[in-house]
N, C-alpha and C positions, 0 to 999 in steps of 0.2 A: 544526595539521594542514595551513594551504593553505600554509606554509613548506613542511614537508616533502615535500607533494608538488611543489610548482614548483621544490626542489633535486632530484627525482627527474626530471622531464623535463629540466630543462635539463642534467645526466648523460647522457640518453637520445640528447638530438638531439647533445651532443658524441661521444657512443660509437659512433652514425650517423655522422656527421661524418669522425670518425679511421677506420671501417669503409671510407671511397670513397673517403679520401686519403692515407692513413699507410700506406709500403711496398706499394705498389699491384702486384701480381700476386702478392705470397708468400702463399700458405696457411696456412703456419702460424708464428705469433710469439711472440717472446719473453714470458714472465711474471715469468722469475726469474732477476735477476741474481747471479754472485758476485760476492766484492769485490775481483777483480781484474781484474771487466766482463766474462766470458765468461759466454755464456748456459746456466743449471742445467736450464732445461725450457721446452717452447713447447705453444702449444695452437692450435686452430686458431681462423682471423682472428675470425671472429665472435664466439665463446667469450673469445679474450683480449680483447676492447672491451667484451663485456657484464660481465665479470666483475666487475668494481667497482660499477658501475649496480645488479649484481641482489642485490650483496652490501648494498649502503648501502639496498636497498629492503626488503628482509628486518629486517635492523637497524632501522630506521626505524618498522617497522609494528610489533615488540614495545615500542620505547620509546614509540610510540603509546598500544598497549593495557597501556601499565603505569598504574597511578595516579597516578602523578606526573610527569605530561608537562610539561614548561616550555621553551618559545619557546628560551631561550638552549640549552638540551641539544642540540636539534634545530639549533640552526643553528651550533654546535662539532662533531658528527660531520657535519653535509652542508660542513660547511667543511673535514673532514678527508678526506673521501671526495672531494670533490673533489681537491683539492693530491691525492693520489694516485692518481686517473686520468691529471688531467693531468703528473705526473711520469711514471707509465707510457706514457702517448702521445708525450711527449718522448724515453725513452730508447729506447723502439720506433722511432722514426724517427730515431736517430740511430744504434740498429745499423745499421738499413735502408742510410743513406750510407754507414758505414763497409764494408758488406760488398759495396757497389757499387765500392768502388777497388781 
């Protein structure tokens, strides 16, 4: 339980984090790339950083309340939810440069 929650904040305070730093004045950013890098759909700033954080906390609290909670389950999905924040915060900020040139 205190794994999972200390991978939910530290989620929190990067999703804050990317919120005041990554492509600072656009409104609304990318979520969905295709696979030729053009962006499929954007949502607005706050909604694309929490997205991940509120999806991994939702997840996290029914593998809680299952029966068979074990340490390793909780820290393979907070290790997956991570690596996929911070890949969305990388490719967010590197549309952000490319559509600065």
């Amino acid at each position: 339980m205190i794994l999972a929650i200390g991978i939910i904040i530290v989620m929190g305070v990067l999703a804050a984090y990317a919120n005041r730093t990554v492509a600072p004045g656009v409104a609304k950013l990318p979520m969905q790339w295709s696979l030729k890098g053009s962006v499929n759909w954007t949502a607005p700033r706050t909604i694309a950083f929490a997205f991940i954080p509120g999806l991994a906390a939702i997840i996290m609290a029914a593998i809680l309340l299952s029966d068979q909670v074990r340490n390793a389950d909780i820290a393979l999905m907070g290790g997956v939810f991570l690596a996929c924040q911070l890949l969305h915060i990388t490719l967010t900020q590197r549309w952000f440069n490319a559509s600065r040139r």
